[in-house]
N, C-alpha and C positions, 0 to 999 in steps of 0.2 A: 822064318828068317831070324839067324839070334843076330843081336848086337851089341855094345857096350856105351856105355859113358866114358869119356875121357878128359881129364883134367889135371894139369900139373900141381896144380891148389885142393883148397878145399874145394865142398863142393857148395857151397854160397853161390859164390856166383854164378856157376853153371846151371844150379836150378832154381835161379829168378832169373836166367835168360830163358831156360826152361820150364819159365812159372805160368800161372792163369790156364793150368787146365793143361799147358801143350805138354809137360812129360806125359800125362795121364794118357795123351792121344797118341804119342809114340810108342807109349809102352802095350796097349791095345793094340798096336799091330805087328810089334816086334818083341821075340823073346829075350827080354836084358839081362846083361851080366847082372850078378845081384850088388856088386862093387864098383866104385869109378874106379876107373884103372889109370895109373900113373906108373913111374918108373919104380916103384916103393912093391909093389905088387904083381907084376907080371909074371912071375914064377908060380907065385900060389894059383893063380887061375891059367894057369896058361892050357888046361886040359878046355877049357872053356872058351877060350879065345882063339882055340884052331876052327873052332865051326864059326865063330863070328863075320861075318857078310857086311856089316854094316855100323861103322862109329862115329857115335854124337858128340859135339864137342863147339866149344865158343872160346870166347878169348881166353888164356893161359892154357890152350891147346899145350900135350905135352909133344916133344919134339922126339923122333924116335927113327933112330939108325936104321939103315936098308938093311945089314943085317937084323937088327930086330925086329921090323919087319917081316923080313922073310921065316925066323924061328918062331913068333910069337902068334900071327896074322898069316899064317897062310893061303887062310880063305878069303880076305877080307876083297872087296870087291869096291866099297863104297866110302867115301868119310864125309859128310854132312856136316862142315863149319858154319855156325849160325850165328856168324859175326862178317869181318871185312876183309881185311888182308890175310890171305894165304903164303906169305914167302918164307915165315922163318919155318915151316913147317914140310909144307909142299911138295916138294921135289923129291922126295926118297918113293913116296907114293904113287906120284906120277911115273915116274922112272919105274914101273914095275906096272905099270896100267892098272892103276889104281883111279878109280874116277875119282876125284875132289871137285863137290858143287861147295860152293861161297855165297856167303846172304851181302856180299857188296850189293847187290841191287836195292836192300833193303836199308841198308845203311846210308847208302846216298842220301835217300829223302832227306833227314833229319837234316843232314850236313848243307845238304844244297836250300833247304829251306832258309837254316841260321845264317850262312854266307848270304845268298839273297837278301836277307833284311839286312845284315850290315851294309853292304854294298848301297843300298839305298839312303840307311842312313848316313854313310859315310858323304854320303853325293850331297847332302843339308848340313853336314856340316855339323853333326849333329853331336857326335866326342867333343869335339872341341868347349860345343856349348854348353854341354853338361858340366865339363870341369869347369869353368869358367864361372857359371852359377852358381856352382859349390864353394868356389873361392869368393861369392857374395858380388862378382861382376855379372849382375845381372842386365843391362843394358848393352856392357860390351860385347856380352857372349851371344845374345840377341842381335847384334846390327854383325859380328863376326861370321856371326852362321848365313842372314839374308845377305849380306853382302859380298861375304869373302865367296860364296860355293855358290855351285848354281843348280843344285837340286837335280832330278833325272830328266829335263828337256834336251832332246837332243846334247847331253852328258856320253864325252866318252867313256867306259870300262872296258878294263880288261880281264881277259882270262885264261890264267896260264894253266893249261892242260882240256882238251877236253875228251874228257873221259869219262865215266857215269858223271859221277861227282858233277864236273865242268860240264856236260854235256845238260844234264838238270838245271843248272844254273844259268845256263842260255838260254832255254825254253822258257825259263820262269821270267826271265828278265825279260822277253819277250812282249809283256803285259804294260811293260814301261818304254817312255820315248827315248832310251838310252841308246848310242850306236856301239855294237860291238865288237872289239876286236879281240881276236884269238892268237895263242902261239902256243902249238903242237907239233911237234914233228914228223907224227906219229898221224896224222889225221889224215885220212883219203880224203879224196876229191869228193867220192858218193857222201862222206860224209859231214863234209862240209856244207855240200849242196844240199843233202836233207835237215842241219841246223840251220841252214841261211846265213851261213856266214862265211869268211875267208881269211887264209892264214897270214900275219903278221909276224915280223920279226921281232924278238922283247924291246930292242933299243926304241922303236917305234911306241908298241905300248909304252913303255917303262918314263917315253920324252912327251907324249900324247893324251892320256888315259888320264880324268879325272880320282878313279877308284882303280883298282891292279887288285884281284885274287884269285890267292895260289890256289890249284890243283892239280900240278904235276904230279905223275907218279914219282914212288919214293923208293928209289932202287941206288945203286952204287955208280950211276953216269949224272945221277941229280943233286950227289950231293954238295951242300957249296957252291951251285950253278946263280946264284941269287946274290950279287956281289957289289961291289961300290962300284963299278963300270956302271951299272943297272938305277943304283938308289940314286945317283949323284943327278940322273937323267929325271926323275918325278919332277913336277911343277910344284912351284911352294907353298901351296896347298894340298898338296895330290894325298891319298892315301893308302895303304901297304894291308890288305890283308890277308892275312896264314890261317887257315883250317887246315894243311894239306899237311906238310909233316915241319920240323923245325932245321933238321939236318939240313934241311936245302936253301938256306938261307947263311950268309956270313954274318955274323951278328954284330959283331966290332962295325963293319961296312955299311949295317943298318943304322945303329947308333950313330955313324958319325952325317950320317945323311940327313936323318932327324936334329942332330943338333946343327947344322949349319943353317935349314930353315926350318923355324918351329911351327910355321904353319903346317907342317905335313906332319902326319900321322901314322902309327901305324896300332893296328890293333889285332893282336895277336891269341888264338887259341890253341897255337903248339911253341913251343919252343925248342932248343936244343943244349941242356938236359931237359928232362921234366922231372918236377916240377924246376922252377926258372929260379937260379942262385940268389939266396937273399942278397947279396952283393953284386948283382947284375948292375950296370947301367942301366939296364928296362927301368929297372923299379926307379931310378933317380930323375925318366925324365916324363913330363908334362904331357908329351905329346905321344906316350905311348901306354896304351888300353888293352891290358889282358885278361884272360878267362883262364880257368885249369881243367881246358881239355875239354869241354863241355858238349859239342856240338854235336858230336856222334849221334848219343840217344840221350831221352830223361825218362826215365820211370819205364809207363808200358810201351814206349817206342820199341823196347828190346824184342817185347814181342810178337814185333813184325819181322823179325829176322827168322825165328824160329818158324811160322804160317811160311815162309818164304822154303822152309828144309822139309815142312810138313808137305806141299806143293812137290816139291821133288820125289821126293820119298814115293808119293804119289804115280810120278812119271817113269821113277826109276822100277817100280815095283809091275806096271803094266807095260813095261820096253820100251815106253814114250821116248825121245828127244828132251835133255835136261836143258833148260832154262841158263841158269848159272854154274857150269861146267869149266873149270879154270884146265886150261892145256898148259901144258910146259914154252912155247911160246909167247902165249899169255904173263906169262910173270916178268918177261921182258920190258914191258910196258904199264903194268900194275899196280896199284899204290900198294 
């Protein structure tokens, strides 16, 4: 079965997503292009790429027209993303019964791990009292954090989206006395019933919910759905937190929510741009804690995404049922 590498970049980073051994174990079972293929080179190999079956490939996937497609990849049967979102790529492939498996499953972990521990710290109050010590109030930040929050006892949270991501993050919170409220649209009945829990309107969480975080998918009906109707409704300690994407948030809407009470918080790991404008608001105010994008993966976490293509490959290679199989359907609801 021959296949390629793909990548619109160098190739840095696609072989330390495909580091620790796992190219070595791809390429032991599959015949590889001897080149990563991008837009720069498709003509030179393209005598090579009519028999290719199967393309590897993780973030800075190269994006490629259904015509080229169809001249380039004639045979191509598979594409094996060992990273998260499938959209800007997707659909040319599909649209041609192309299977695309995606290591969102694997990506989750990390994200819904980092979102769970904020989430908890948030619920102690726990931002606050780190800036606070840092600015040498160490007493205040102390009786601020025990007395203003009230830690995860029967603490509300919310959770917007549940989807792996969100779906993770309920299960884990599971382990704490927190009660949880969801808003999905998108969520059946079965699976509500099998998280244990039940669907809520945002005005609800958004006036209710101790902590709020996002996991909505990130498609073109979410974005800017996250608005000063929403912020102005937190309680004045409540907290706001984004892993999910930044686009779906108003950000003026966020700022002025935060500045009216400074006891709320928001602490943020995406924004909209990224990286976040040295002249943002963010940066000017106290009560708002950000990261640059972190929560995905660190280090070997990436290569649990790839064990996740190695598994398919696996199933795809003996007629199995794939695991992580993205349908054209599917991108409707998708981060």
């Amino acid at each position: 079965m021959k296949a390629c590498f793909v990548s619109k970049e160098n190739s840095d980073r696609l072989f330390y997503v495909y580091g620790g051994g796992r190219r070595e174990l791809f390429e032991n079972q599959l015949e590889m292009c001897p080149e990563v293929i991008n837009q720069n080179n498709l003509e030179q190999n393209k005598e090579f790429l009519k028999q290719v079956e199967a393309i590897l490939c993780t973030w800075h996937m190269e994006s490629f027209t259904g015509e080229q497609i169809d001249r380039y990849f004639p045979n191509l049967k598979i594409v094996f993303y060992a990273a998260g979102s499938v959209q800007y790529f997707a659909r040319p492939f599909l649209e041609r019964g192309i299977k695309v498996v995606s290591a969102w499953g694997a990506m989750s972990i990390p994200v819904a791990e980092f979102a769970t521990a904020q989430i908890i710290q948030a619920n102690k109050g726990f931002y606050h009292a780190m800036s606070m010590y840092r600015d040498g109030k160490y007493s205040e930040g102390r009786d601020f954090a025990t007395y203003q929050f009230p830690g995860t006892y029967t603490t509300k949270v919310g959770i917007l989206g549940a989807g792996m991501i969100g779906s993770r993050v309920i299960n884990m919170l599971k382990g704490y006395s927190v009660d949880i409220m969801v808003y999905d649209p998108f969520m059946s009945e079965e699976k509500a019933k099998s998280l244990g829990v039940s669907s809520s309107p945002l005005e609800e969480i958004f006036s209710q919910c101790q902590t709020i975080s996002n996991h909505i998918a990130n498609n073109a009906q979410t974005v800017g759905m996250l608005n000063y109707r929403l912020f102005r409704l937190m309680k004045d300690n409540a907290a706001f937190i984004n892993t999910g994407r930044g686009a779906q948030v108003v950000e003026p809407d966020l700022v002025r929510a935060l500045k009216e009470k400074r006891g709320r918080c928001a602490i943020l790991d995406v924004t909209w741009p990224e990286p976040c404008p040295r002249d943002h608001e963010f940066w000017k105010l106290p009560n708002v804690f950000m990261t640059p994008h972190i929560a995905g993966y660190a280090a070997a976490e990436v290569w649990r995404m790839t064990d996740y293509m190695l598994d398919e490959l696996k199933r795809f290679k003996a007629g199995e049922k794939l695991q992580y199989e993205v349908t054209i359907p599917m991108l409707a609801t998708m981060a």
